[in-house]
C-alpha positions, 0 to 999 in steps of 0.5 A: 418883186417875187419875195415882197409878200405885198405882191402877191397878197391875193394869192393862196399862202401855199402858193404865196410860200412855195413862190418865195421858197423858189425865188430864194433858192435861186437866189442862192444858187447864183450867189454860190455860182458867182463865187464859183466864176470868182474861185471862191466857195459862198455859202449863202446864208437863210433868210432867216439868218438875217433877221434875229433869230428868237426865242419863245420860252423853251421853243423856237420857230421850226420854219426857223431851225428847218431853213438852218438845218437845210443850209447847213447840209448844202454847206457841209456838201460845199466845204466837202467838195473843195476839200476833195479836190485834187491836186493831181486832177490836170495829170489825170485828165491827160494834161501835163501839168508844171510845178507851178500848176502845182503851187498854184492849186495849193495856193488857191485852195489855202485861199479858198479855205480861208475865205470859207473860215472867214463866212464861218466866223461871221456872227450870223453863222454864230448865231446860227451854229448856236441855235442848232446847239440849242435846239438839240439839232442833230445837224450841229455835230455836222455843222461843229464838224465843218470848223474843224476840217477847215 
């Protein structure tokens, strides 16, 4: 209801855009919690994502590269997070952990670095990465860098 421009026709564009902004932040944000509950990582993609992304001559929609460049940050920050985490963690909390505790962490994280990969090949992310290669985006070194560390 929030994000059908229809809706909200009377209200002031500013209003009618910070409205969105919100509701697709939140959106977002239980997407990523719902794959958190899972043991998985979602990276959510933009709005913009899923319409085609296009070009005017040399020049593209900022709004466009913005909504990337800010997904591409919370991705970086995602992938960094399951990349940090430790295996030693239960031992650290005073837990006495088994090997297969051990085995079990390593296999969830190959599991879930798998399934990152997966996101990142979808032809949407492509179309993204492609889009930051092209408009110089000082976020694509960011963006290439996380198909590297995966």
């Amino acid at each position: 209801l929030i994000v059908n421009d229809g809706n909200h026709k009377q209200w002031p564009s500013v209003v009618s855009q910070d409205v969105q902004k919100h509701a697709q932040d939140l959106k977002s944000s239980v997407y990523v919690i719902s794959g958190q509950v899972k043991g998985r990582t979602l990276l959510p993609l933009p709005p913009a994502a899923s319409s085609d992304v296009t070009e005017r001559g040399d020049s593209f929609d900022k709004s466009v590269v913005h909504a990337v460049e800010t997904v591409v940050i919370d991705w970086v920050h995602q992938t960094q997070s399951v990349l940090k985490k430790s295996s030693a963690q239960p031992l650290l909390d005073g837990q006495n952990p088994t090997p297969f505790a051990e085995l079990d962490f390593w296999q969830a994280r190959q599991a879930n670095v798998e399934f990152i990969f997966d996101q990142l090949q979808d032809g949407k992310v492509r179309k993204m990465a492609e889009l930051l290669e092209r408009t110089k985006s000082s976020y694509f070194p960011a963006f290439k860098k996380m198909f590297n560390d995966e």
